[in-house]
N, C-alpha and C positions, 0 to 999 in steps of 0.2 A: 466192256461196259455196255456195247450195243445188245449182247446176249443176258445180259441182265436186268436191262429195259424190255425186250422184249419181254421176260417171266414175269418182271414186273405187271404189263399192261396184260398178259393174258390173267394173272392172279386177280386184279383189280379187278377188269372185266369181271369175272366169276363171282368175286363175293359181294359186289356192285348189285348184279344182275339176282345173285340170291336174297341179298341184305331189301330188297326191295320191291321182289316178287309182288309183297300182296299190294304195291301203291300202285302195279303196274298194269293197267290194262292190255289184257292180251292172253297167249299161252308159252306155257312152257314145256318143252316136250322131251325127252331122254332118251336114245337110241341105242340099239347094237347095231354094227356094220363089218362089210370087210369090203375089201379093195383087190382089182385085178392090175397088176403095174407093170408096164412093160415100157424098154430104152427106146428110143427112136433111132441112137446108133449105135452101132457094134461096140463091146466095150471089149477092147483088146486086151484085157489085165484077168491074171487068173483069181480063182477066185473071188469073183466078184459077178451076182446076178442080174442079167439082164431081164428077168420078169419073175413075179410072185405075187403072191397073196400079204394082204396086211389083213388088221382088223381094228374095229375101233371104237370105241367110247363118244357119246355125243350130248349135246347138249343143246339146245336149241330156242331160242326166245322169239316170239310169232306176236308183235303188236298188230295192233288194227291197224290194216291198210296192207302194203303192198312188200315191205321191208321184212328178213328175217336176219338174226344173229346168231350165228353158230359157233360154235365152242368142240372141237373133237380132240381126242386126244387118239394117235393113230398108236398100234405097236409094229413091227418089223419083225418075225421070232428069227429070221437073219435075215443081209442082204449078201451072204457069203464073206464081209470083211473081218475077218478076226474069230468067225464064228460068233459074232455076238450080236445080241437083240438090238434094236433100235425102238427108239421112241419119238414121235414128231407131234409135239402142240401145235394146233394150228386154229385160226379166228377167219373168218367167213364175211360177209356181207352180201347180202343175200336179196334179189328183185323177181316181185312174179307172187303167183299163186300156185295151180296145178302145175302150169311151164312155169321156170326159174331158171334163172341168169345169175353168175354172179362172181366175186373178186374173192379171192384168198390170201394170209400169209403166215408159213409157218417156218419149224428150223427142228432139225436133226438131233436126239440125243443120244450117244453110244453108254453110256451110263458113265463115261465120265467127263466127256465135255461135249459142249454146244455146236456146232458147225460154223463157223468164220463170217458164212454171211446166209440170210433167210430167205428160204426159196417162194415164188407167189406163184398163184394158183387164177385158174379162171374155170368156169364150172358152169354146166346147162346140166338141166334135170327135168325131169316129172317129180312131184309129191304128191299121192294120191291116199285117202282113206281109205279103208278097205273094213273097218268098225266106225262106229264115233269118236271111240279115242284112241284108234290103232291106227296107224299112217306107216305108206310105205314110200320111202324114197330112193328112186333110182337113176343116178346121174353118171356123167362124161365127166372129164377132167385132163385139163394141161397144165403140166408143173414146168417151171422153167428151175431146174435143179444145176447146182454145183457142186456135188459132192468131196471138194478137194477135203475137208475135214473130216472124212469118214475114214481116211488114212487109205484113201482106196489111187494114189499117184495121179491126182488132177485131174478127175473123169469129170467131164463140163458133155453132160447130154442131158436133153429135157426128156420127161416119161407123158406117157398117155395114160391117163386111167379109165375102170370100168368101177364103179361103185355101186351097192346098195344098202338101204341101213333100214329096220324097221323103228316105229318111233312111236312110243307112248306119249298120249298127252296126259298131263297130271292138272 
């Protein structure tokens, strides 16, 4: 139920967020990215990586003022369990302008189920222009992960990440 709420609220979010664009002052911005992610402890189980690259799809809502909303959807093309891809939705809240601070939370999908419970994120950044409607953003990231649901035998270690994403404003 709780993994259905969650698709729920990120689904809503998005066509919330689209359905309403033009009443919305502010911008909307859509990005490519990838991710550098590495364990913070040794994961004693084979088959199974303790650092890689993801990539990701984004989505980004920039009202007036200080506040942003982000929407990504990450991929995994593996994390070594089963050989198979992963996918992780994930919603942001987001404080700051060039520097940015901010709270996350998302959840695992192996393509054919959800992860048991949803991992949360905390994230400092830059976002900086580099055109008038080209922006680049480059941030940190600490995930408090569980991955007992990846079928990988109860790996409970948080990752660090290295991120960047370039970002259209439209």
């Amino acid at each position: 139920m709780r993994k259905l709420l969650f698709l729920a609220v990120v689904a809503f979010s998005l066509v919330s967020l689209a359905s309403v664009s033009t009443a919305l002052a502010g911008s909307h911005r859509l990005g490519l990215g990838a991710n550098y992610w590495k364990t913070l402890d040794d994961v004693n189980v084979t088959n199974i990586d303790e650092s890689g690259l993801s990539y990701l799809a984004s989505y980004q809502y920039v009202p007036e003022g200080i506040f942003k909303l982000e929407v990504n959807l990450e991929y995994y093309p593996s994390l070594g369990v089963d050989q198979k891809a992963f996918w992780s939705p994930e919603v942001f809240v987001l404080v700051g302008g060039t520097l940015y601070a901010g709270v996350g939370i998302g959840d695992y999908f192996n393509g054919d189920v959800f992860s048991d419970t949803p991992f949360f994120m905390l994230r400092a950044g830059i976002d900086f222009k580099i055109l008038p409607f080209i922006a680049v953003d480059i941030n940190a990231n600490f995930r408090f992960n569980n991955w007992d649901t990846l079928k990988a035998d109860d790996i409970d270690t948080n990752t660090i990440r290295l991120g960047a994403c370039v970002r259209l404003s439209l």
